[in-house]
One Martini backbone bead per residue (centre of mass of N, CA, C, O) as a GRO file, in nm:
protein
  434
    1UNK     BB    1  -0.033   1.384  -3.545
    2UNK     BB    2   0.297   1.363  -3.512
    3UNK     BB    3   0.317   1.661  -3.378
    4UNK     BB    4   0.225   1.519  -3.101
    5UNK     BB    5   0.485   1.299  -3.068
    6UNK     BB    6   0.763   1.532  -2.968
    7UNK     BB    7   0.734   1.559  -2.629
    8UNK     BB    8   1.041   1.606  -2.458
    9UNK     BB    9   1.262   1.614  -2.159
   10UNK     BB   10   1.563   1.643  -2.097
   11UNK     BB   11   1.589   1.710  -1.800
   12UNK     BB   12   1.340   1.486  -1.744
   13UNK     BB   13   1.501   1.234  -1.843
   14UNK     BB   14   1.799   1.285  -1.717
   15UNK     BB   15   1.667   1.221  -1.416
   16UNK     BB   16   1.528   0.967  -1.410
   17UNK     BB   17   1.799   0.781  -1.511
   18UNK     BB   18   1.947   0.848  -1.277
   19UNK     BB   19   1.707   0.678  -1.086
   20UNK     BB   20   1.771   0.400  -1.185
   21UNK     BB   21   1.872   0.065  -1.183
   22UNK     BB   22   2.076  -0.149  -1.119
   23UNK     BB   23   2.134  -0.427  -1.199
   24UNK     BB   24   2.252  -0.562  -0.929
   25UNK     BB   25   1.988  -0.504  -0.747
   26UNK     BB   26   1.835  -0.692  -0.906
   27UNK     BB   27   1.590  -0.925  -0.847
   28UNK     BB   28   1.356  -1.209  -0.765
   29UNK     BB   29   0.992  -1.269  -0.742
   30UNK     BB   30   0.998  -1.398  -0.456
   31UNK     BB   31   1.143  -1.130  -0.333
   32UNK     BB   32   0.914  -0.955  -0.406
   33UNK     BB   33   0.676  -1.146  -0.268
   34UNK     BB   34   0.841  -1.122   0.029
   35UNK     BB   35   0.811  -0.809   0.056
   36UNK     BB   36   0.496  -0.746  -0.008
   37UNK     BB   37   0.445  -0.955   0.246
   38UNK     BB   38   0.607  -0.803   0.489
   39UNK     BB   39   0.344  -0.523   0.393
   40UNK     BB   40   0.113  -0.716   0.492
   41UNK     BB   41   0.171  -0.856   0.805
   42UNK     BB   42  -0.030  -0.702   0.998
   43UNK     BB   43  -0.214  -0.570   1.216
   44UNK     BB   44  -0.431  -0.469   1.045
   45UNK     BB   45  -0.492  -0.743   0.915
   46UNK     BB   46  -0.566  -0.886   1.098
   47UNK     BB   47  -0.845  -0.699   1.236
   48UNK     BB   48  -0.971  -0.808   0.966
   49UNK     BB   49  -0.983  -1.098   0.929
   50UNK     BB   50  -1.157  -1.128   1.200
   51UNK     BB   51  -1.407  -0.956   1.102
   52UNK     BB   52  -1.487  -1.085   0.855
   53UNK     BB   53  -1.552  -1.389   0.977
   54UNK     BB   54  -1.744  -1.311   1.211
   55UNK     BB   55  -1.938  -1.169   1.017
   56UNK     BB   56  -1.927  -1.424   0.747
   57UNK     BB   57  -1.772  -1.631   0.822
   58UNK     BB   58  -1.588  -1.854   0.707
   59UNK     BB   59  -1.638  -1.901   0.422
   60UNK     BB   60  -1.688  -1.625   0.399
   61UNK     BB   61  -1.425  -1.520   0.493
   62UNK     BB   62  -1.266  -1.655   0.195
   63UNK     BB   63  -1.408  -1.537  -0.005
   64UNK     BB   64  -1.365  -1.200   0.060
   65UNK     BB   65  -1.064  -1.236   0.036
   66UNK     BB   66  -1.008  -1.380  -0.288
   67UNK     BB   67  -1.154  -1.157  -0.398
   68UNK     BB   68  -1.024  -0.888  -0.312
   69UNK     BB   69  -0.719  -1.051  -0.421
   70UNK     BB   70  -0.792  -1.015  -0.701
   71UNK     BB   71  -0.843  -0.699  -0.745
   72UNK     BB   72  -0.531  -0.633  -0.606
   73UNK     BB   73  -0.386  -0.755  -0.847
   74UNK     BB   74  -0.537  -0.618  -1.066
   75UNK     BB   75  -0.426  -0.331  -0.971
   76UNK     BB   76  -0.072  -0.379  -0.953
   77UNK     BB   77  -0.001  -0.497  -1.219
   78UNK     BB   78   0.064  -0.241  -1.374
   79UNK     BB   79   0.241  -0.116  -1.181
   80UNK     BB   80   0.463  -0.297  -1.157
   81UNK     BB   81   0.539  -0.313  -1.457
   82UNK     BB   82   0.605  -0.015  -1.466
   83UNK     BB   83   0.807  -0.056  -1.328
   84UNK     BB   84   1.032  -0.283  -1.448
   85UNK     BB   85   1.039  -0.122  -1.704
   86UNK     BB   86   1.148   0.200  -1.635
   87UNK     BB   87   1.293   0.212  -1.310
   88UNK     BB   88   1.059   0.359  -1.154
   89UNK     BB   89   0.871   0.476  -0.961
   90UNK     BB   90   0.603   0.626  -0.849
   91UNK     BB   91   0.699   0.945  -0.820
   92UNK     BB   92   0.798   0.969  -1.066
   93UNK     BB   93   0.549   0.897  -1.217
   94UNK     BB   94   0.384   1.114  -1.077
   95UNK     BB   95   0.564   1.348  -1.257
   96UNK     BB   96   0.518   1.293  -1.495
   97UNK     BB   97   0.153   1.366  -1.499
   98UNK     BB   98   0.190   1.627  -1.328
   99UNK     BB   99   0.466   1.707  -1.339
  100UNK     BB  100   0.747   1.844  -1.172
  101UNK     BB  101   0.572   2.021  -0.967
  102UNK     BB  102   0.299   1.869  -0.933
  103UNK     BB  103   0.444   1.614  -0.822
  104UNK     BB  104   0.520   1.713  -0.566
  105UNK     BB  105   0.247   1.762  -0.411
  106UNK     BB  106   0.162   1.512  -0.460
  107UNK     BB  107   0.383   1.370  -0.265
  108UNK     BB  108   0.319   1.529  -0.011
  109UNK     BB  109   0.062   1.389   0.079
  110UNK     BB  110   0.131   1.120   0.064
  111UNK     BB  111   0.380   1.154   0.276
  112UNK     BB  112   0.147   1.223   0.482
  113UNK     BB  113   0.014   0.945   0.492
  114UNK     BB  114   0.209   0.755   0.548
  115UNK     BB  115   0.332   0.891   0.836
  116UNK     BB  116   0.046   0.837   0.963
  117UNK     BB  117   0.069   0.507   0.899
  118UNK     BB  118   0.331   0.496   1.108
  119UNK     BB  119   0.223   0.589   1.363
  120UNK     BB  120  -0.029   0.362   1.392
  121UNK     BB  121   0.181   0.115   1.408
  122UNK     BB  122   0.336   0.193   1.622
  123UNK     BB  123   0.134   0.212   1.862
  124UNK     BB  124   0.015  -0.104   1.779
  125UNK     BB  125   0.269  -0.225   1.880
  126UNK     BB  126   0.264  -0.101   2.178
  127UNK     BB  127   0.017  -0.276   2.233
  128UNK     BB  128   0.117  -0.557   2.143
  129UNK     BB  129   0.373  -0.608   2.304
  130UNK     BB  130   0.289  -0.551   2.619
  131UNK     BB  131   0.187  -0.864   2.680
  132UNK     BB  132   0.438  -1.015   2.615
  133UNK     BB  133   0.566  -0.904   2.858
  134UNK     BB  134   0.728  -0.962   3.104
  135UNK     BB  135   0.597  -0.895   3.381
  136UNK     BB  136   0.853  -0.684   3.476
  137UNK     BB  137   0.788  -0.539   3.182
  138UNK     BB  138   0.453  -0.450   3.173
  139UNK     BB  139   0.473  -0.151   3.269
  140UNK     BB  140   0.552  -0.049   3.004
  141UNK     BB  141   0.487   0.201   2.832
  142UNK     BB  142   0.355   0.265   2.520
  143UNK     BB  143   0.482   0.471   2.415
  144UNK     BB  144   0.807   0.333   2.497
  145UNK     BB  145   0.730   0.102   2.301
  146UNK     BB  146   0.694   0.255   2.067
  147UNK     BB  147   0.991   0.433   2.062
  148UNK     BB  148   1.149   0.204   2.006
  149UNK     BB  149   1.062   0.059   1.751
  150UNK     BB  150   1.107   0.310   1.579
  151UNK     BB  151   1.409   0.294   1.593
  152UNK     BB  152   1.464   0.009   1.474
  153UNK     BB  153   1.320   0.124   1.197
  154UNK     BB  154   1.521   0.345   1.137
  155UNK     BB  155   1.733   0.188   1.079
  156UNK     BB  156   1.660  -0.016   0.857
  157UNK     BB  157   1.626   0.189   0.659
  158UNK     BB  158   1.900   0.313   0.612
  159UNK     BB  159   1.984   0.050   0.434
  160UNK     BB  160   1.736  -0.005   0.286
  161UNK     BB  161   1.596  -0.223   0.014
  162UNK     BB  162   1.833  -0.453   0.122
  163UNK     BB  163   1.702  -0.446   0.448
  164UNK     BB  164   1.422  -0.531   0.347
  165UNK     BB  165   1.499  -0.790   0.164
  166UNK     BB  166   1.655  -0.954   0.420
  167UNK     BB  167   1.363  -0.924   0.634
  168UNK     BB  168   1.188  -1.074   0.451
  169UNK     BB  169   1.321  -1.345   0.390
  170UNK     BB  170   1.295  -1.411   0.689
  171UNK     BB  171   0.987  -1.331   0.800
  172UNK     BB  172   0.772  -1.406   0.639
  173UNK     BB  173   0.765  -1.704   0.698
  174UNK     BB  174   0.772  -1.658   1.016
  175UNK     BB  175   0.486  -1.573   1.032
  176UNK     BB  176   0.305  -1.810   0.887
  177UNK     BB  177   0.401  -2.031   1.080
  178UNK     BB  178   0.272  -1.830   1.339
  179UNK     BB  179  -0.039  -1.849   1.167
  180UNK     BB  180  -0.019  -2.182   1.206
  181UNK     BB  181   0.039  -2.247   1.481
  182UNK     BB  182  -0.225  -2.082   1.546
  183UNK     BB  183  -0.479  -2.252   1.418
  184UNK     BB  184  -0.399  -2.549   1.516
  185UNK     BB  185  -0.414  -2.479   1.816
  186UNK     BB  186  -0.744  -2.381   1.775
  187UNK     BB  187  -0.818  -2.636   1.666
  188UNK     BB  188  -0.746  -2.846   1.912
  189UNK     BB  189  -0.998  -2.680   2.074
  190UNK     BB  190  -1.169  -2.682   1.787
  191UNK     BB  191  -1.357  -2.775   1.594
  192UNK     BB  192  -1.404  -2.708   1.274
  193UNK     BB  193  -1.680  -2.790   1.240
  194UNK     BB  194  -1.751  -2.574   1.505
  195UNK     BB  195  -1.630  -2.327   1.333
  196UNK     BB  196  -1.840  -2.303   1.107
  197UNK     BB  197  -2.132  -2.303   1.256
  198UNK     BB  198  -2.055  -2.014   1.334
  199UNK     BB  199  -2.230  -1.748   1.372
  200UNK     BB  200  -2.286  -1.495   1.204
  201UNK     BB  201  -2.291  -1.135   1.282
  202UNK     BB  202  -2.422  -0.950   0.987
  203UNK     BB  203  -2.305  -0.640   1.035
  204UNK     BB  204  -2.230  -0.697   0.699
  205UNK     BB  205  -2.149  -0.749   0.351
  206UNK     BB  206  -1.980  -0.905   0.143
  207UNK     BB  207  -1.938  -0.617  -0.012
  208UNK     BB  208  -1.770  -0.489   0.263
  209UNK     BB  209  -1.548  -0.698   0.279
  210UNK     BB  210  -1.422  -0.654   0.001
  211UNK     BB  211  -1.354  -0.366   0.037
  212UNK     BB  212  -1.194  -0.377   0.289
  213UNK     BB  213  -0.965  -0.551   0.129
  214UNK     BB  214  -0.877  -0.354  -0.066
  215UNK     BB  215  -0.881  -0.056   0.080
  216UNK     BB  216  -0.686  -0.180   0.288
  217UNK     BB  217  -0.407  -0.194   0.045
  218UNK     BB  218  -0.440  -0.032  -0.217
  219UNK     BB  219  -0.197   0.203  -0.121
  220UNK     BB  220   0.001  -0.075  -0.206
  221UNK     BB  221  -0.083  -0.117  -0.506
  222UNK     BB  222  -0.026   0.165  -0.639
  223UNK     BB  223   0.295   0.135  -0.498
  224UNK     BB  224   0.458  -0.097  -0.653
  225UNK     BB  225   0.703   0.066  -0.805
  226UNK     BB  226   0.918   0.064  -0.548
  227UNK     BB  227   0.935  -0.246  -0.621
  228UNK     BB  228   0.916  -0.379  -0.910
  229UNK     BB  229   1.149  -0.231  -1.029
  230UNK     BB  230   1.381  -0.489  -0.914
  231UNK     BB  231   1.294  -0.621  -1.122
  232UNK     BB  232   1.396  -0.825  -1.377
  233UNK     BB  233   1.139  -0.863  -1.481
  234UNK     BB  234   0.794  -0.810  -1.527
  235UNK     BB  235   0.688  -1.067  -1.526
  236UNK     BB  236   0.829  -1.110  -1.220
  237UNK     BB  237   0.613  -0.877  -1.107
  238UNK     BB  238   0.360  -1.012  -1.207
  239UNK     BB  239   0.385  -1.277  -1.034
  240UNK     BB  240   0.419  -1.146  -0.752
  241UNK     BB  241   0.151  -0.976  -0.729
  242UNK     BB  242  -0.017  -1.254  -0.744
  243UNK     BB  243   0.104  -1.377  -0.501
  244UNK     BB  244   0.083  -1.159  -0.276
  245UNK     BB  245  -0.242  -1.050  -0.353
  246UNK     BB  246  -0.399  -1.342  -0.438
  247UNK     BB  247  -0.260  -1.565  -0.216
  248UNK     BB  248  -0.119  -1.411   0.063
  249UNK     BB  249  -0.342  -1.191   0.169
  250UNK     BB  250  -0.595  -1.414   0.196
  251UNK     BB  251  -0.419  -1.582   0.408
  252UNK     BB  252  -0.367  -1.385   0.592
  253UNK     BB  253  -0.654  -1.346   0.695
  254UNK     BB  254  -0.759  -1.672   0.728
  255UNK     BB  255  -0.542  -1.716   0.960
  256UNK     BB  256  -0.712  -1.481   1.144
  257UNK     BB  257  -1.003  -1.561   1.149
  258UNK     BB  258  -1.040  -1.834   1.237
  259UNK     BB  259  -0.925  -1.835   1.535
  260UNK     BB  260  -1.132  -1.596   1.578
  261UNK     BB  261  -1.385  -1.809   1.574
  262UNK     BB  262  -1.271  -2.043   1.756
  263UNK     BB  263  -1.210  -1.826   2.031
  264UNK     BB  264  -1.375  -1.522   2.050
  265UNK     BB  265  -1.147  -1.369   1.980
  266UNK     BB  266  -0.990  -1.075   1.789
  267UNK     BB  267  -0.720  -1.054   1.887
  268UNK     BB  268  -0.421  -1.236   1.775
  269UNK     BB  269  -0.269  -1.221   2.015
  270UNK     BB  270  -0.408  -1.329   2.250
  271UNK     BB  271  -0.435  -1.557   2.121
  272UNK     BB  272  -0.178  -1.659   2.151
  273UNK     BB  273  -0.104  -1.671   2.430
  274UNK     BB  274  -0.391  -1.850   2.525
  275UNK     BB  275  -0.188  -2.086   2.349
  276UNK     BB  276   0.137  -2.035   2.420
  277UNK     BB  277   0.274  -1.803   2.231
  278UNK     BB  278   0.457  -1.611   2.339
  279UNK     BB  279   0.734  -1.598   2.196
  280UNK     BB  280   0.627  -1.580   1.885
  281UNK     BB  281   0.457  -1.345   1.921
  282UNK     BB  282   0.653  -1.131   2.001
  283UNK     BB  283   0.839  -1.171   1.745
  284UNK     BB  284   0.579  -1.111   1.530
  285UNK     BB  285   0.514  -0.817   1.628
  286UNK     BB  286   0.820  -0.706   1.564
  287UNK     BB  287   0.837  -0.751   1.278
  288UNK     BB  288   0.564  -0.670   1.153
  289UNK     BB  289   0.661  -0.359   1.270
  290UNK     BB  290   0.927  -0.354   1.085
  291UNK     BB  291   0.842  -0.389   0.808
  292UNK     BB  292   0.641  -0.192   0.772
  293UNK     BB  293   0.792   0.063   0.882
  294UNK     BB  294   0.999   0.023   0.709
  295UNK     BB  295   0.839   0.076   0.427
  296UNK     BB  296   0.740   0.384   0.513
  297UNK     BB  297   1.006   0.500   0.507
  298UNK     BB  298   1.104   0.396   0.247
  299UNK     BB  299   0.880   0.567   0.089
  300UNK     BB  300   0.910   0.845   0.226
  301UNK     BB  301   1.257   0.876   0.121
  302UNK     BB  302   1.159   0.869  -0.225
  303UNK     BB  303   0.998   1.119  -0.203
  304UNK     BB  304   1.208   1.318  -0.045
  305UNK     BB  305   1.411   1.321  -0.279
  306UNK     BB  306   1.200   1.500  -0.469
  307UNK     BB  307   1.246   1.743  -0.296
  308UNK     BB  308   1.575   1.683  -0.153
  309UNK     BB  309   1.790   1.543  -0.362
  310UNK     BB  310   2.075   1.649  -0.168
  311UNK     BB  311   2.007   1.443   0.059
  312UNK     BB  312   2.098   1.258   0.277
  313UNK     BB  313   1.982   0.905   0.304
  314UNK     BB  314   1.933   0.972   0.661
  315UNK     BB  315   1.798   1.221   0.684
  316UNK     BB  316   1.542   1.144   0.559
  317UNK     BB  317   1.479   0.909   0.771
  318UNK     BB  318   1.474   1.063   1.030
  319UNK     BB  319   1.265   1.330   0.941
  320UNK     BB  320   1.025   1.105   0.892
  321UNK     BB  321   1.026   0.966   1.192
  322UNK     BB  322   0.981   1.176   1.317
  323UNK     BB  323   0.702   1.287   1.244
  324UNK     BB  324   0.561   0.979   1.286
  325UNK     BB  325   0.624   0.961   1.597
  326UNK     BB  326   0.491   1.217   1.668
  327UNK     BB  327   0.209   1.121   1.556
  328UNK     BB  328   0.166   0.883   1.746
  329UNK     BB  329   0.182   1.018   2.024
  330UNK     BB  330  -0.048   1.220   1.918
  331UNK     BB  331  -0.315   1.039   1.822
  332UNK     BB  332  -0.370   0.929   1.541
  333UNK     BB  333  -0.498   0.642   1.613
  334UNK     BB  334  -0.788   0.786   1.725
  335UNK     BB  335  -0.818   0.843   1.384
  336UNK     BB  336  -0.851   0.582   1.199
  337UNK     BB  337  -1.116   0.550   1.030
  338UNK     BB  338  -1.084   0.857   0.882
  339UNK     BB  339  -0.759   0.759   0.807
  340UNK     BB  340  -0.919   0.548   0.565
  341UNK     BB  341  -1.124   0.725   0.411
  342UNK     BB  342  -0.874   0.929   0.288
  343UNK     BB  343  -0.674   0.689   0.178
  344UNK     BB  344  -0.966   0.581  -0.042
  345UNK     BB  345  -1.005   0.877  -0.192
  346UNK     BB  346  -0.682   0.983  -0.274
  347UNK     BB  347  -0.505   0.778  -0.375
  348UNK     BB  348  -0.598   0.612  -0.597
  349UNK     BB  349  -0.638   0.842  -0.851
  350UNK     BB  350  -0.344   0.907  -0.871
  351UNK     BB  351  -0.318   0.620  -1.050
  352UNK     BB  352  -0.511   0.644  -1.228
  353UNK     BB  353  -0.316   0.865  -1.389
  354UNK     BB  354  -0.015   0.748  -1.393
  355UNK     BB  355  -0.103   0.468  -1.559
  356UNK     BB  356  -0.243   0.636  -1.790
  357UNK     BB  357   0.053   0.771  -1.864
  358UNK     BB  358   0.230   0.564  -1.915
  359UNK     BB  359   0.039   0.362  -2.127
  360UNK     BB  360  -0.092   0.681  -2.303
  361UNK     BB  361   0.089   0.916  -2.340
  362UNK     BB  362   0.214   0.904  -2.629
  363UNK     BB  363  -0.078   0.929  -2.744
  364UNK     BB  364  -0.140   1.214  -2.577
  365UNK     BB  365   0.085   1.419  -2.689
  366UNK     BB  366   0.217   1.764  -2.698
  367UNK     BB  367   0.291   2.030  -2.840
  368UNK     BB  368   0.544   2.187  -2.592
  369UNK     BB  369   0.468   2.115  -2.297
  370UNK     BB  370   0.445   2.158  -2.034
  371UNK     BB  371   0.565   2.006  -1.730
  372UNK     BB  372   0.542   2.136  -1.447
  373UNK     BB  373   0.228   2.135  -1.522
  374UNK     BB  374  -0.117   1.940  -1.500
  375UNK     BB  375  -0.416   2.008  -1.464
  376UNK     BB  376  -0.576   1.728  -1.587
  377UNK     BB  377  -0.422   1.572  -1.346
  378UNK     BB  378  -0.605   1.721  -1.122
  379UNK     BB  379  -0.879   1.694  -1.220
  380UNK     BB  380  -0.880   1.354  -1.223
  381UNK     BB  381  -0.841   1.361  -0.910
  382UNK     BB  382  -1.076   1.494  -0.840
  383UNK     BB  383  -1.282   1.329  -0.997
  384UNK     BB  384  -1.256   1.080  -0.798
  385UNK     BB  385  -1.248   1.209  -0.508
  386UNK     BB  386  -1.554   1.318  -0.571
  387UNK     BB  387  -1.660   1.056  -0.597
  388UNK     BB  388  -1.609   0.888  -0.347
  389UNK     BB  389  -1.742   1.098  -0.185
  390UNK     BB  390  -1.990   1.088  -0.261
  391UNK     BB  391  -2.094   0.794  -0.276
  392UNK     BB  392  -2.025   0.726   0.011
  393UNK     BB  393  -2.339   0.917   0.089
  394UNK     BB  394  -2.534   0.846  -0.158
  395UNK     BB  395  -2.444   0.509  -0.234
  396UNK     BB  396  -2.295   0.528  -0.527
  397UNK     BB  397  -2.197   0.249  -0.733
  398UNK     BB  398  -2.016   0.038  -0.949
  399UNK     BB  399  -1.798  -0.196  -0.817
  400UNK     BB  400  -1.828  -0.160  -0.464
  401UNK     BB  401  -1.560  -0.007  -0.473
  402UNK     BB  402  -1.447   0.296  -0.425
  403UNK     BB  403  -1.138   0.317  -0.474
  404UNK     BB  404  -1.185   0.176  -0.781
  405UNK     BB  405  -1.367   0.376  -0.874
  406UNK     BB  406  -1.220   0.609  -0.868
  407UNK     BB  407  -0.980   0.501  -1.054
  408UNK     BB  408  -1.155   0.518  -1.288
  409UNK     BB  409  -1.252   0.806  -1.281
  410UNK     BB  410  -0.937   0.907  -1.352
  411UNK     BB  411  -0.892   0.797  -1.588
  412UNK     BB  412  -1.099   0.843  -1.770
  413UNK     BB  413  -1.081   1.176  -1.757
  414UNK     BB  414  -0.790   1.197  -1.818
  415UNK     BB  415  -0.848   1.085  -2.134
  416UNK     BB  416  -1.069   1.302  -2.210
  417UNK     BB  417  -0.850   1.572  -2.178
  418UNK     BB  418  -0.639   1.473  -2.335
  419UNK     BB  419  -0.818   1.427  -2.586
  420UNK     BB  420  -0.912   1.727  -2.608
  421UNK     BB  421  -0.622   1.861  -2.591
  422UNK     BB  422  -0.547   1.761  -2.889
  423UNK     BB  423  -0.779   1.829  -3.071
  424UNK     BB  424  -0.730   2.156  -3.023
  425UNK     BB  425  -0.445   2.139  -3.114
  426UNK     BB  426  -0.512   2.023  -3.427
  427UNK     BB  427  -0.685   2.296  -3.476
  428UNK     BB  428  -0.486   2.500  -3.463
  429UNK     BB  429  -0.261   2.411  -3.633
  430UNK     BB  430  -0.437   2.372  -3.899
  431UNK     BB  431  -0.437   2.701  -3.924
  432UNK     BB  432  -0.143   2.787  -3.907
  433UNK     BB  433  -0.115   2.603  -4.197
  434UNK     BB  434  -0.361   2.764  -4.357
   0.00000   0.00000   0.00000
């Protein structure tokens, strides 16, 4: 069995390791869990803690927020780990598990997933900004305040993850803030008693509820060694992940849900406008879409490099950034809810595979393999992927998250393929030497 432990790719290695980050760039758990909240904080999030409350109820709508948060942390915990410990990205690690030609065109996939929901962000954002402004400018088209937008956020992209970190760490507390002066605000005018006792409207069931909160985000759980990579230490990345998952994206949620459970309203701007909070519903619904945009683009940046890694990172923000806006212009986010039923069907298998190969690929490894392609883990992506698509049509679920079951069921086969390939090569070897 020893020479199949054998099998390392020096120029696939010595890739990687240029990859690396520097010393000087990492930071401490708190900024990591500042960034991680700063692209939790988004508009669709709003839009769900809202329908989640109305539909569960006050109590119910913190259950299922909390159990979510908690699915979240646990599916994100290794994956931060992988990136503190590797200091390479997602996209590294997914080059490594599909193979060098392979991770490639798995990342061009995601780039086009991300890019949809920059697009679908961008729009969100002009349609909730142009509320906010003075009467004189109440006039100016959606498009145009889209692509206003955009433009800020490719600027900060530009300056790549110290100018997201340093506008999470402004930003991040001032939105939290924001949506407690909203709470207390709707509180004023509705007595908290009598927002529990709101009838809750039971369109969906508790289980579809935390399904929400998780596949709500599931693809920013799956990609956080972008972000916990720059972490000190794995303890301080799965700490913040902790934070940010476990503790964070719930509060957010809930004090999303609980306004609008008090005022009967669900868009949380509106919600903002008519307690009075004009100049700073403003300023949260512009950070809010640049925290979550400025990190779609880097996330799309560090993909875009990995397919074209001589093009200077100005170049590569500008060109995703073009394609992202040109998507949002052209009515992406009229598909909204079944480009988010693609984005919880394809995504998540693909982290089933690269961290059970981070995790366990050592012991999995085989001698002289190909590293350009890796077959067993495409065939282990369809086939979390052709699950999630199936149990969902069904209605067959193993943890009633579909997510989450794609995962499992992606690293499972990963792990069975990758064993009978070891299993098949050592009776090979061992005749061979016979």
């Amino acid at each position: 069995m020893s020479r199949l432990n054998k099998t390392v790719n020096p120029k696939s290695s010595m890739k990687y390791r240029q990859n690396n980050v520097a010393e000087t760039h990492l930071i401490g758990g708190i900024r990591i869990a500042l960034v991680l909240l700063g692209v939790m904080i988004a508009l669709p999030a709003f839009m769900m803690g809202a329908s989640i409350s109305r539909t569960l109820g006050v109590m119910g709508g913190i259950q299922a927020s909390l159990i979510g948060g908690l699915v979240l942390a646990l599916v994100a915990l290794p994956a931060a780990i992988a990136g503190a410990q590797s200091r390479k990205n997602s996209y590294q690690l997914i080059q490594q598990a599909f193979g060098e030609r392979g991770g490639l065109l798995v990342n061009v996939v995601i780039v086009i997933a991300i890019l949809g929901w920059f697009g679908v962000i961008a729009m969100m954002f002009g349609r909730a900004f142009q509320p906010t402004l003075p009467t004189t400018l109440a006039t100016i088209p959606v498009s145009w305040l889209a692509f206003f937008g955009c433009t800020l956020m490719t600027l900060l992209a530009i300056f790549g993850f110290r100018a997201l970190d340093l506008l999470s760490v402004l930003a991040s507390p001032f939105k939290i803030v924001v949506l407690l002066w909203t709470l207390i605000a709707a509180l004023t005018n509705v007595k908290w008693s009598t927002a529990l006792e709101t009838v809750p409207t039971h369109d969906f069931s508790m289980t579809t509820g935390i399904s929400m909160v998780v596949g709500g985000i599931m693809t920013g759980a799956v990609l956080a060694p972008d972000i916990s990579r720059f972490a000190r230490t794995p303890k301080q990345a799965a700490f913040a992940c902790a934070l940010a998952y476990g503790v964070g994206f719930p509060l957010v949620l809930i004090l999303s849900g609980i306004p609008s459970v008090a005022t009967g309203q669900m868009d949380i701007v509106t919600i903002m406008l008519s307690l009075g909070l004009g100049i700073p519903a403003m300023i949260a619904v512009l950070l809010i879409a640049l925290t979550t945009n400025a990190y779609n683009l880097y996330a799309s940046t560090l993909i875009l490099s990995t397919l074209t890694p001589l093009r200077p990172k100005w170049q590569l923000v500008l060109a995703a950034a073009g394609v992202g806006t040109t998507a949002g212009l052209m009515g992406i986010s009229e598909g909204f809810v079944p480009y988010l039923i693609l984005l919880s069907i394809s995504i998540p298998p693909i982290a089933g595979v690269y961290l059970t190969n981070y995790y366990l690929g050592a012991r999995l490894a085989l001698t002289g393999e190909v590293t350009q392609w890796r077959t067993e883990a495409f065939l282990a992506w369809i086939a979390g992927s052709g699950f999630a698509y199936t149990a969902n049509h069904i209605h067959f679920v193993v943890t009633s998250i579909p997510p989450l079951d794609s995962l499992l069921v992606s690293s499972l086969t990963y792990v069975c393929l990758r064993y009978l390939m070891a299993r098949a090569q050592v009776a090979r070897l061992q005749r061979q030497d016979s």
